[in-house]
VOPAGU-2260 file (C-alpha; in pm, 1 decimal, decimal comma):
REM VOPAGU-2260
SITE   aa  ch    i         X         Y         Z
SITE  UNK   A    0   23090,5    2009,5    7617,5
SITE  UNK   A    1   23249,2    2120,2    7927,0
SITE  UNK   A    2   23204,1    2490,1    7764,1
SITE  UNK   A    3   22863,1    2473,3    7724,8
SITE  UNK   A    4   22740,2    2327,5    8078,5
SITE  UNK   A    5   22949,8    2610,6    8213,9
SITE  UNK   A    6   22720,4    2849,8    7995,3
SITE  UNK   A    7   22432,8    2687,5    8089,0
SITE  UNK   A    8   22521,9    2674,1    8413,1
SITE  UNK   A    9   22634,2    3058,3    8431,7
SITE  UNK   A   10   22275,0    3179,7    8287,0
SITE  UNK   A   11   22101,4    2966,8    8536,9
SITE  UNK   A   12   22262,3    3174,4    8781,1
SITE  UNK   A   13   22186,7    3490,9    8617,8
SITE  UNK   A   14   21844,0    3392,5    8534,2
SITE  UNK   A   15   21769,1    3238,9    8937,3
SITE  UNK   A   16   21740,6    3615,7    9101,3
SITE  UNK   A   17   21462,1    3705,1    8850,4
SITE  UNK   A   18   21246,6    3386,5    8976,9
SITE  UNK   A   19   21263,1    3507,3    9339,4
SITE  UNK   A   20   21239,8    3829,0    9292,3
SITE  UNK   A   21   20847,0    3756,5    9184,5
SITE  UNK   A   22   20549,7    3733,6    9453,3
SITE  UNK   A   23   20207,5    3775,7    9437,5
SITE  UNK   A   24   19912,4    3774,1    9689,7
SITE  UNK   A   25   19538,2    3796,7    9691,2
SITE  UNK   A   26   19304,0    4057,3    9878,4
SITE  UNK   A   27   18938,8    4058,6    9958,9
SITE  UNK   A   28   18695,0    4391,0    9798,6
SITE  UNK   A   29   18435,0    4452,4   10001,0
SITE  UNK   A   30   18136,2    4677,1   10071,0
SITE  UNK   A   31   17856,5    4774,9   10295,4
SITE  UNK   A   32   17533,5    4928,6   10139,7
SITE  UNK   A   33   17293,6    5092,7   10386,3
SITE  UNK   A   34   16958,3    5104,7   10279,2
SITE  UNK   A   35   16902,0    5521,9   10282,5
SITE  UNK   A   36   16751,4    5704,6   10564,7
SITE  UNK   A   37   16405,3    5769,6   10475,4
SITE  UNK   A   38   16167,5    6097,7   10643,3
SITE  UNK   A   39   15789,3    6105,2   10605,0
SITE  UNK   A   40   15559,1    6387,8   10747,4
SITE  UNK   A   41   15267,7    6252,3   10890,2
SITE  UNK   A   42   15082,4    6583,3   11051,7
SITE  UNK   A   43   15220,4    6928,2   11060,0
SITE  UNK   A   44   15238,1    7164,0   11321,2
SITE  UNK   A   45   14953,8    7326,2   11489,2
SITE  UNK   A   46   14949,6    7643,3   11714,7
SITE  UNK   A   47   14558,8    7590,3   11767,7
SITE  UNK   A   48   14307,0    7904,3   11790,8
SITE  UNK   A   49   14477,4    8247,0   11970,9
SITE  UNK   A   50   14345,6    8573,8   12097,1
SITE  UNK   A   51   14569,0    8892,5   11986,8
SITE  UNK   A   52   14706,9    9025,0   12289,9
SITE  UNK   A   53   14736,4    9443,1   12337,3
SITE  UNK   A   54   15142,3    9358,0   12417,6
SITE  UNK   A   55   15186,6    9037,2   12167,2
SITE  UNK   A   56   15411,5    8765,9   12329,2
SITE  UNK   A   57   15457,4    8381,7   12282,0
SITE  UNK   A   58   15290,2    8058,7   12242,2
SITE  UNK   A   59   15512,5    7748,0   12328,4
SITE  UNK   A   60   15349,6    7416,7   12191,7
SITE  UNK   A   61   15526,7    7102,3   12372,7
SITE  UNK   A   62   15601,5    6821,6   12092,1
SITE  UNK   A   63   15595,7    6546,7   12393,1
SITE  UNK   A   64   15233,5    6645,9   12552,1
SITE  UNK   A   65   15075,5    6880,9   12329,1
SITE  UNK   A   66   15048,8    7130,6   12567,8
SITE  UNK   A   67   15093,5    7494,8   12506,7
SITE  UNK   A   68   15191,2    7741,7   12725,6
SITE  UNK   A   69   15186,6    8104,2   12687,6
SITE  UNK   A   70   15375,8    8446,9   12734,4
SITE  UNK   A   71   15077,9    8714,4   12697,1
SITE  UNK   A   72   14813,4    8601,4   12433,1
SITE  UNK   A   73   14485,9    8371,1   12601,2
SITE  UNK   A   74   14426,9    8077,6   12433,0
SITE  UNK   A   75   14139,8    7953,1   12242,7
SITE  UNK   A   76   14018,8    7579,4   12359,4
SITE  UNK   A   77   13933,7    7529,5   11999,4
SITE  UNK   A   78   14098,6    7471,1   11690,5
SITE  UNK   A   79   14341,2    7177,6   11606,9
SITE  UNK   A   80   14647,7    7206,7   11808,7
SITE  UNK   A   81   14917,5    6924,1   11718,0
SITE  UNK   A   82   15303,0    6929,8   11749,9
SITE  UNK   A   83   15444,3    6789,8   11394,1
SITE  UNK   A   84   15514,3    6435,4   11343,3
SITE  UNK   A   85   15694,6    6257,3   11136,4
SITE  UNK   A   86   15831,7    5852,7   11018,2
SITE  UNK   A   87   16234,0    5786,0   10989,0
SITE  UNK   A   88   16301,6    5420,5   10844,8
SITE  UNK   A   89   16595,5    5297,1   10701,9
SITE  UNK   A   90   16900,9    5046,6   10830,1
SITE  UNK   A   91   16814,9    4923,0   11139,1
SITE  UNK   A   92   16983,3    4941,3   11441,2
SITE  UNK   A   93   17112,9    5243,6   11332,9
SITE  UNK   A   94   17115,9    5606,0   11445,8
SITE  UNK   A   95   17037,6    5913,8   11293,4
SITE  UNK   A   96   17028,5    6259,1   11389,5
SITE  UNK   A   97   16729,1    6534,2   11321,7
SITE  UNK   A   98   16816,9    6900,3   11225,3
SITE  UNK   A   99   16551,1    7132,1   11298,4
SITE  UNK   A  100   16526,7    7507,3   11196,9
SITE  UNK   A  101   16732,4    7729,1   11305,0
SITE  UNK   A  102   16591,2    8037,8   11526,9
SITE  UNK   A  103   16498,3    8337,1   11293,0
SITE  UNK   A  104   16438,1    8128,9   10977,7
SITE  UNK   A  105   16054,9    8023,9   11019,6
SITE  UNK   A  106   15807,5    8289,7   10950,6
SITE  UNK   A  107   15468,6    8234,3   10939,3
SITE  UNK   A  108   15241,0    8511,8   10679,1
SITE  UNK   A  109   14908,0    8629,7   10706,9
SITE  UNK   A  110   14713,9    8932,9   10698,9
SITE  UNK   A  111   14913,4    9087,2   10957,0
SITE  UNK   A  112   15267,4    9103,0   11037,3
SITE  UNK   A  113   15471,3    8807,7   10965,4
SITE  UNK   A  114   15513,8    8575,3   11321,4
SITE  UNK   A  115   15873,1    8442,0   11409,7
SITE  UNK   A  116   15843,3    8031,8   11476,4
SITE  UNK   A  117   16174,7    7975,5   11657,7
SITE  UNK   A  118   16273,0    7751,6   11960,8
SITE  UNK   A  119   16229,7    7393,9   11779,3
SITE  UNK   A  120   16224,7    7088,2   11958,2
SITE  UNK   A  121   16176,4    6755,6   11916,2
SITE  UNK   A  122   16078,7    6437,2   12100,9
SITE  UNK   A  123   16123,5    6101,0   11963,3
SITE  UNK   A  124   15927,0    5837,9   12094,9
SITE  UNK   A  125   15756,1    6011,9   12317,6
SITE  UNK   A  126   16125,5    6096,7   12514,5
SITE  UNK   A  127   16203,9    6420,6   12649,1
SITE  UNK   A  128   16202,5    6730,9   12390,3
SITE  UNK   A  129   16539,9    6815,8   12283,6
SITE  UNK   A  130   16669,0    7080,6   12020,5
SITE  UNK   A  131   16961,8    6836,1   11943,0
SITE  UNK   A  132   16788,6    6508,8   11910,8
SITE  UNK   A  133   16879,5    6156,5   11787,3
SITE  UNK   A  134   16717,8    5863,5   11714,8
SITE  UNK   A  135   16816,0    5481,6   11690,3
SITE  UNK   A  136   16564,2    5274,7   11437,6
SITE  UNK   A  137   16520,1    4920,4   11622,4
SITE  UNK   A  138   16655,3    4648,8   11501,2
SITE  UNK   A  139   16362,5    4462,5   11310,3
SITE  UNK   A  140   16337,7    4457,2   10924,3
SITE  UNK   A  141   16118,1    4759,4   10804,5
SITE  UNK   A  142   16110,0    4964,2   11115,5
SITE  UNK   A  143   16066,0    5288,1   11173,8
SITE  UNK   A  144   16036,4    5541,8   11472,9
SITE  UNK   A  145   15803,5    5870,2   11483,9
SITE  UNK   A  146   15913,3    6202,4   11626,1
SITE  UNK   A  147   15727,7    6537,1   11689,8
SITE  UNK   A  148   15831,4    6874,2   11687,9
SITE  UNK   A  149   15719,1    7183,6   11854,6
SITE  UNK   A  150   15795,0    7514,6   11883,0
SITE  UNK   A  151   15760,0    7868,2   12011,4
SITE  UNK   A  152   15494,6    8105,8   11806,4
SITE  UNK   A  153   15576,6    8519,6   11842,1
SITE  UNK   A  154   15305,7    8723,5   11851,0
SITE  UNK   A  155   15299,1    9092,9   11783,3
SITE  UNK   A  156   15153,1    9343,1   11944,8
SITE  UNK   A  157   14782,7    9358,7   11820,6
SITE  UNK   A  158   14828,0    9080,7   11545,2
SITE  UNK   A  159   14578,7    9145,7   11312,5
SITE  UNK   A  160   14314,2    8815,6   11289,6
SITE  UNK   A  161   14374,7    8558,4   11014,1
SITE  UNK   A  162   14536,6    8239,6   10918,7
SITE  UNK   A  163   14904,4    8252,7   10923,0
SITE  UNK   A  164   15117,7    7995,7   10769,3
SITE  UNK   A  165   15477,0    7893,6   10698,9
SITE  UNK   A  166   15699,8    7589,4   10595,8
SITE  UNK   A  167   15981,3    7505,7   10765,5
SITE  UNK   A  168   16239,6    7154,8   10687,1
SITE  UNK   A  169   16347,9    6895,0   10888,6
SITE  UNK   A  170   16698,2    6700,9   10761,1
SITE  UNK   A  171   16749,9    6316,6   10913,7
SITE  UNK   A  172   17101,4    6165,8   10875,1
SITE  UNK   A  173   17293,5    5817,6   10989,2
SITE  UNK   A  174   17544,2    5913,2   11288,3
C-alpha cells in the first residue's frame, strides 16, 4: 500500500504544474457606428446676367454676400445671381471637411468658348469664405448646417452671347 500512495502521490506532482499552468480572462468587443455624413444641394451657382467685354476678364461671386465683383466685363442688374448652397447632416457634434474643385477643372460650355470657373470658396454659416473650409454639425439630433460656394467666372475676349453651363462636385467628410 505504501507503493501505491507513493505513485499516487508522485503523479499528483507531475500532474500539479499542468493545473497552474492554465489561465483565462475575459475582454470587452466594442464599436462605434456613426450615422454617415450626408450632402444635399439646395441651389446651384449663379453668375447672374454679363456683358462681353472687348478684353474678357473675371467675375468673382462672394458665397457669404452674394456680391460680385468684376475684372473687365459690366454687369447686368438682372438675372438670378446666387452662390451655391448646400445641407451636411449626419453625427452630431462632429466635424467634417468640404473639398471644392480644384482650379482648371470647371468649365462652363456654350456657344462660345468654353469659360474657366476656378477660385472656389466656401462659407459655412454665413462665416468668412474659405477655400479650405470645415464645418462642425451642432449637437442636436437631426441637425444639419448649410454652406455656399462661390467662385471666379473667366471671360474671354469677346465671349460670344449664350447660356453657358457646367457641373462641378463638392465631397464632405468626418475630420
Amino acid at each position: 500500500m505504501h507503493t501505491f500512495s507513493r505513485i499516487l502521490a508522485g503523479a499528483l506532482l507531475l500532474a500539479a504544474p499542468a493545473a497552474f499552468a492554465l489561465d483565462n480572462a475575459t475582454a470587452t468587443a466594442t464599436a462605434r457606428i456613426y450615422v454617415p455624413i450626408t450632402l444635399n444641394k439646395n441651389t446651384d451657382l449663379s453668375f447672374g446676367d454679363i456683358f462681353a467685354d472687348p478684353t474678357g476678364g473675371t467675375v468673382t461671386l462672394d458665397p457669404k454676400s452674394t456680391t460680385r465683383t468684376t475684372g473687365g466685363p459690366a454687369l447686368a442688374t438682372t438675372g438670378t445671381v446666387s452662390p451655391a448652397a448646400f445641407t451636411v447632416g449626419g453625427k452630431r457634434n462632429a466635424s467634417y471637411a468640404i473639398t471644392l474643385p480644384a482650379d482648371g477643372t470647371v468649365t462652363l460650355s456654350g456657344p462660345g468658348a468654353a469659360m474657366l470657373v476656378s477660385k472656389f470658396t466656401a462659407s459655412v454659416n454665413n462665416g468668412t469664405p474659405t477655400a479650405t473650409p470645415t464645418g462642425l454639425i451642432p449637437n442636436t439630433a437631426g441637425a444639419t448646417q448649410t454652406f455656399t460656394v462661390g467662385a471666379t467666372l473667366t471671360l474671354g475676349a469677346n465671349q460670344m452671347d449664350g447660356d453657358y453651363t457646367g457641373t462641378f462636385n463638392v465631397t464632405v467628410a468626418y475630420n
